[in-house]
VMD Tcl script that draws the C-alpha trace (Angstrom):
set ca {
  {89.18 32.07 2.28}
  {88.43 35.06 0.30}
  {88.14 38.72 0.92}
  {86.58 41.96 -0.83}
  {88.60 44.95 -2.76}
  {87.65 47.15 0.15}
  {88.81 44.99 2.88}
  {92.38 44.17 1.17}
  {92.92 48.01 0.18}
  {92.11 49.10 3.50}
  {94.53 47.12 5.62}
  {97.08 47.95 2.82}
  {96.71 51.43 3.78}
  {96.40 50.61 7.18}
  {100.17 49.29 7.05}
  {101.28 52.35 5.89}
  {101.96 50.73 2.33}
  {101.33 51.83 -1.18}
  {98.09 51.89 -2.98}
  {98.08 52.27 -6.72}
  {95.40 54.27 -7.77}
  {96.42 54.67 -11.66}
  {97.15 58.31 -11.34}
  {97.77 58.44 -14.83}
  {94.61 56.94 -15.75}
  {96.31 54.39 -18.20}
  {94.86 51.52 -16.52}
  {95.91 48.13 -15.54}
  {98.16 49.75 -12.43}
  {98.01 46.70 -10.80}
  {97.46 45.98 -6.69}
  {99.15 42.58 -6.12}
  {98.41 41.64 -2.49}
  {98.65 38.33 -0.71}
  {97.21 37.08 2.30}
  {98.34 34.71 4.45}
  {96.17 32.28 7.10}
  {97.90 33.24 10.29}
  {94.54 32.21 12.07}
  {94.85 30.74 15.76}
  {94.13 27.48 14.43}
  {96.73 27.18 12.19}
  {99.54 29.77 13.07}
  {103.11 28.50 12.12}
  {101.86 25.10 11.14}
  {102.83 23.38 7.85}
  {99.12 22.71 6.55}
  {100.24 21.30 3.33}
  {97.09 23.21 1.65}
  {96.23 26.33 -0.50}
  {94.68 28.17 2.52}
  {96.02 31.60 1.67}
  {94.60 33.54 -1.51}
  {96.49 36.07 -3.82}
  {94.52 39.02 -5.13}
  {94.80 41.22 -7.92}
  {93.31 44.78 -7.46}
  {92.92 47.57 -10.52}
  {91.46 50.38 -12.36}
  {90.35 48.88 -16.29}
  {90.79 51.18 -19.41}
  {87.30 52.68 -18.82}
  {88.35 53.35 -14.71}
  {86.22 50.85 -13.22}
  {88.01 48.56 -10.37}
  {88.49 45.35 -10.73}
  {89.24 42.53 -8.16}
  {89.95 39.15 -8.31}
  {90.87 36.62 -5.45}
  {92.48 33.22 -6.27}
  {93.24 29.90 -4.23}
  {96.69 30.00 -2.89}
  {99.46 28.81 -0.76}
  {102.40 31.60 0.64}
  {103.81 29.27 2.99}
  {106.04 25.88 1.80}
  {104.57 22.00 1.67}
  {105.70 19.94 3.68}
  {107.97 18.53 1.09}
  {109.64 21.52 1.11}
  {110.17 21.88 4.39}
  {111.99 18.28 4.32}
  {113.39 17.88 1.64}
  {114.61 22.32 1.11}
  {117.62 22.59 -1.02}
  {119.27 25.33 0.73}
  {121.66 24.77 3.44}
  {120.05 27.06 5.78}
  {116.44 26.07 5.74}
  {113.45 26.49 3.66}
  {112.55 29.98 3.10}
  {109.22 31.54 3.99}
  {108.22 35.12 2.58}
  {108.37 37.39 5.93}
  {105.00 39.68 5.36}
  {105.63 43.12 4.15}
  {105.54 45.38 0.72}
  {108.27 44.36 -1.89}
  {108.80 47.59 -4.19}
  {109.74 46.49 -8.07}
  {110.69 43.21 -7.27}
  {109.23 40.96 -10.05}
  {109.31 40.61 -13.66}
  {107.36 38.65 -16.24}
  {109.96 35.68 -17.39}
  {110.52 32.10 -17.27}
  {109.72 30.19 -14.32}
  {112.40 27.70 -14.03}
  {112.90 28.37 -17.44}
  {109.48 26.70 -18.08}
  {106.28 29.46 -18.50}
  {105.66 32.53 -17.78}
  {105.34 33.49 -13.92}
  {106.22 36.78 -11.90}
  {109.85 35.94 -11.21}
  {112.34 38.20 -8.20}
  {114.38 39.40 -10.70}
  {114.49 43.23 -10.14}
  {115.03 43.46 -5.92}
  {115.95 41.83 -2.86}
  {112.83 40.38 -0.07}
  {113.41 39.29 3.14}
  {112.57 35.62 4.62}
  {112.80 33.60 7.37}
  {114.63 30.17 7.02}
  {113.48 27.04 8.76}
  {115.93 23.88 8.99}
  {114.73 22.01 11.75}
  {112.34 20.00 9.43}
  {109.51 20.09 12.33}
  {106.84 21.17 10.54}
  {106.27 24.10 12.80}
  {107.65 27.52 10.94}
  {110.04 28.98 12.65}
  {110.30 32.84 12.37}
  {113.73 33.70 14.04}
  {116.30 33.75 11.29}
  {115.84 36.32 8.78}
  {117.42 36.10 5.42}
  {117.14 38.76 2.73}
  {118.68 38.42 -0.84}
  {117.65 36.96 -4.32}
  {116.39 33.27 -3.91}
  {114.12 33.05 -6.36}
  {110.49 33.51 -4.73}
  {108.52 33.37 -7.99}
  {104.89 33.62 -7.76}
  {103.68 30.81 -9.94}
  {101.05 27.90 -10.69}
  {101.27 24.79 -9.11}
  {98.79 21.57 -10.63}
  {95.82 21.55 -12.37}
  {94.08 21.93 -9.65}
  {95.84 20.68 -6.75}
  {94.94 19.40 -3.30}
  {98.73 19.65 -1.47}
  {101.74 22.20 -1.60}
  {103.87 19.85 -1.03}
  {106.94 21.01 -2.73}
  {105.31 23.46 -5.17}
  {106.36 25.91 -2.51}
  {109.68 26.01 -0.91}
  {108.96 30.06 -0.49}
  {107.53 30.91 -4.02}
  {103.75 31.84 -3.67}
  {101.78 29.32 -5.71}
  {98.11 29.22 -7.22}
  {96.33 26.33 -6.23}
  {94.53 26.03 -10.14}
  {95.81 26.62 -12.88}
  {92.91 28.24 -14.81}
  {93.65 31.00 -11.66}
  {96.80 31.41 -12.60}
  {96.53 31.86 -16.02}
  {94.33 34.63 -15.44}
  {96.03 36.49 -12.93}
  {99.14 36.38 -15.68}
  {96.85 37.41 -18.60}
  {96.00 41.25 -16.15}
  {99.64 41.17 -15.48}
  {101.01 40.86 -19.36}
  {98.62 43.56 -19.92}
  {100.07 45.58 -17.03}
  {103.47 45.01 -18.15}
  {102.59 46.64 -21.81}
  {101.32 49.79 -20.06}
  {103.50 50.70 -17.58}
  {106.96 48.32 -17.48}
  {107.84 44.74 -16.78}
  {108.51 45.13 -12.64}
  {105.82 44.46 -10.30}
  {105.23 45.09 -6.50}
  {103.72 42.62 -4.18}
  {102.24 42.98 -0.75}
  {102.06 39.82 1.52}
  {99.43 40.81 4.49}
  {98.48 38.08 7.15}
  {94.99 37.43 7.82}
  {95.05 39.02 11.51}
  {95.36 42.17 9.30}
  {91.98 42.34 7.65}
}
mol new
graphics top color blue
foreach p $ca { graphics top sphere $p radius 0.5 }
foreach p [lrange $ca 0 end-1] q [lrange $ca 1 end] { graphics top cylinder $p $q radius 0.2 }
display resetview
């Protein structure tokens, strides 16, 4: 599943949510925007695969956009649905804009990811371990939702995910964090991200 600059900026809009349009025409005033498969086919089921993509959306130093769309999962394995390590359930990212909420730092302690250091996001918790996501109990706070790598290039979530939002390759990944160090030079180490469902493009 992939999608095209125009069809992710428009239902940003559409949502009533920020666009950045590099204003200051430094460049590298990054769009991060996740989408998640909320298809009829499989709404609120554990898949256990990357069906959901992350994109990256930006003006370069000459003002041309660029867009890139990656492999991803935004919803937990089923690992981590059955094996979560907080009491209340695994957490899944409820969709919605997240305003300065991420930073460039250690994921784990381990590489460099986009890590919720900077603000609070809101997700629902799951305990019941049925592989069906439930979206009733709300949770907002710091837990950690990272947006990381998971394999090589990997076939399951599993327990990459138990809320974070994961690249399915790594190559992907380690391009998307390549824009984002650059971003972070230019204008600050905090980073929005946008999680959209499918149903909105």
């Amino acid at each position: 599943m992939c999608y095209t600059r125009e069809q992710i900026e428009r239902a940003v809009k559409a949502k009533g949510y920020k666009w950045f349009e590099d204003a200051a025409n430094k460049g590298y005033d990054v769009n991060v925007v996740g989408v998640r498969n909320n298809s009829p086919a499989v709404y609120r089921k554990v898949t256990n695969v990357f069906d959901d993509c992350i994109t990256i959306t930006f003006k370069d130093s000459l003002g041309n956009w660029n867009f890139f769309c990656w492999n991803a999962t935004t919803d937990p394995g089923k690992k981590g649905v059955q094996q979560y390590h907080n009491a209340k359930g695994v957490a899944r990212l409820v969709p919605g804009q997240y305003r300065s909420t991420w930073m460039v730092d250690k994921h784990q302690g381990k590489y460099d990811a986009l890590c919720q250091r900077l603000g609070d996001v809101t997700v629902w918790r799951d305990a019941n371990k049925d592989l069906v996501f439930d979206e009733k109990v709300k949770d907002t706070g710091m837990f950690g939702i990272n947006i990381h790598k998971a394999g090589t290039d990997s076939t399951w979530v599993e327990n990459w995910s138990e809320g974070c939002q994961v690249f399915k390759r790594v190559k992907d990944f380690n391009e998307f964090m390549s824009i984002c160090k650059r971003a972070a030079k230019i204008h600050g180490n905090k980073f929005s991200y946008t999680l959209l469902e499918s149903t909105d493009i």
